[in-house]
C-alpha positions as CSV (number, residue, x, y, z in Angstrom):
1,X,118.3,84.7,105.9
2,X,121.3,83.1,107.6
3,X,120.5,81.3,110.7
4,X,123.7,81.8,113.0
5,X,125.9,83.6,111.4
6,X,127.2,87.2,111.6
7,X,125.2,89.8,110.6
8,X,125.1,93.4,110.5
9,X,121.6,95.1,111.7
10,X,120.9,96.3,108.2
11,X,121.5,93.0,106.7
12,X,119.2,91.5,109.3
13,X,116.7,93.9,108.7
14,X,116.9,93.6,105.0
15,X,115.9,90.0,105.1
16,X,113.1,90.5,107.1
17,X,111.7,93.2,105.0
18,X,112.4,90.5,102.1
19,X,111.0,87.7,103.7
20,X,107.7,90.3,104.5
21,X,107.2,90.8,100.9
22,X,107.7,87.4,100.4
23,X,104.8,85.9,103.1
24,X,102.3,88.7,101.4
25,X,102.9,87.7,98.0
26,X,102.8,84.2,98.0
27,X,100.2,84.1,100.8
28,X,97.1,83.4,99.0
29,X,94.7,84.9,101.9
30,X,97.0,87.8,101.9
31,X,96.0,88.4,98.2
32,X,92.2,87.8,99.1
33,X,91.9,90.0,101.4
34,X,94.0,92.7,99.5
35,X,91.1,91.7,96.7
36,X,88.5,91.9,99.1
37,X,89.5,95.5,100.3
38,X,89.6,96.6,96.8
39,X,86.1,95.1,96.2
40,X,84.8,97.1,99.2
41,X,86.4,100.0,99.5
42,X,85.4,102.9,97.3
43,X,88.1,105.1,96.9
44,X,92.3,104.4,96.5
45,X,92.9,107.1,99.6
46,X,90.5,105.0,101.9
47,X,91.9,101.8,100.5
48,X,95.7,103.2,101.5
49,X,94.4,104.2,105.0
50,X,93.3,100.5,105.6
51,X,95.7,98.6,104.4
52,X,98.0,100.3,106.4
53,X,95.9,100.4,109.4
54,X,95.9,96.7,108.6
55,X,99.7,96.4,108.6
56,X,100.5,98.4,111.3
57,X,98.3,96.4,113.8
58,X,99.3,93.2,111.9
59,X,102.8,94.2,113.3
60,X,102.2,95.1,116.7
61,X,100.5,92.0,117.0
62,X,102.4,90.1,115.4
63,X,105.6,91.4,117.4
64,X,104.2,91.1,120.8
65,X,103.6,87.5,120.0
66,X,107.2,87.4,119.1
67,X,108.6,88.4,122.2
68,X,106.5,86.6,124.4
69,X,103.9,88.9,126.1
70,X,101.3,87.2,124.6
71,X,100.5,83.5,123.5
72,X,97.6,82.1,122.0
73,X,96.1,78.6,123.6
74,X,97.3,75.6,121.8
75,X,95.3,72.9,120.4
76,X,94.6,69.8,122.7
77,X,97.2,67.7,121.9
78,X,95.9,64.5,122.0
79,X,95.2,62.4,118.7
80,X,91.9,60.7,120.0
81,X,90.0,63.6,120.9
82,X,88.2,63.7,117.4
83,X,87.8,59.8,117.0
84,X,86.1,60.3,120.5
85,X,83.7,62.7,119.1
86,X,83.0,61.2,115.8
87,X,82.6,57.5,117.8
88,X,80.5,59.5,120.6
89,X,78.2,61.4,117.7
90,X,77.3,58.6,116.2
91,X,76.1,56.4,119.7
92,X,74.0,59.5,120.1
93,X,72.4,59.5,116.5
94,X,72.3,55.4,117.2
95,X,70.3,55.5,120.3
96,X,68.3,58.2,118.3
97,X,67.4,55.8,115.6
98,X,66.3,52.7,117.5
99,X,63.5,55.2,120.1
């Protein structure tokens, strides 16, 4: 894909599709889950219906994301916070110890 140049709709569209096949077959918890289903699932017509059940929300979800109507909460940003749980963790399990 060719950030910033010219492109034609069909070209653009042609890399994402390539780029799709690309994120599912080198995804290893894409494969899982495609391994999964077919552990599950008993028949190929029912195993068809969900994957593309699957990939059809996957989109939607994945382009409402993309244009901004929804977000998901980001992780606090600070570096501390887990040194302050670990140091505050073991105070508690220290004031435990010496009752």
């Amino acid at each position: 894909m060719t950030l910033g140049g010219v492109t034609s709709g069909l070209q653009r569209g042609l890399s994402y599709v390539q780029l799709g096949f690309q994120h599912i077959l080198l995804g290893v918890d894409h494969l899982l889950f495609v391994l999964g289903l077919l552990l599950i699932v008993a028949n190929r017509w029912m195993l068809v219906k969900t994957i593309t059940s699957f990939t059809v929300a996957h989109s939607i979800t994945l382009a409402i994301a993309t244009l901004g109507y929804a977000s998901a909460p980001l992780p606090p940003s600070t570096p501390r916070s887990p040194c302050r749980f670990c140091s505050s963790a073991r105070r508690s399990s220290a004031s435990g110890a010496a009752r």
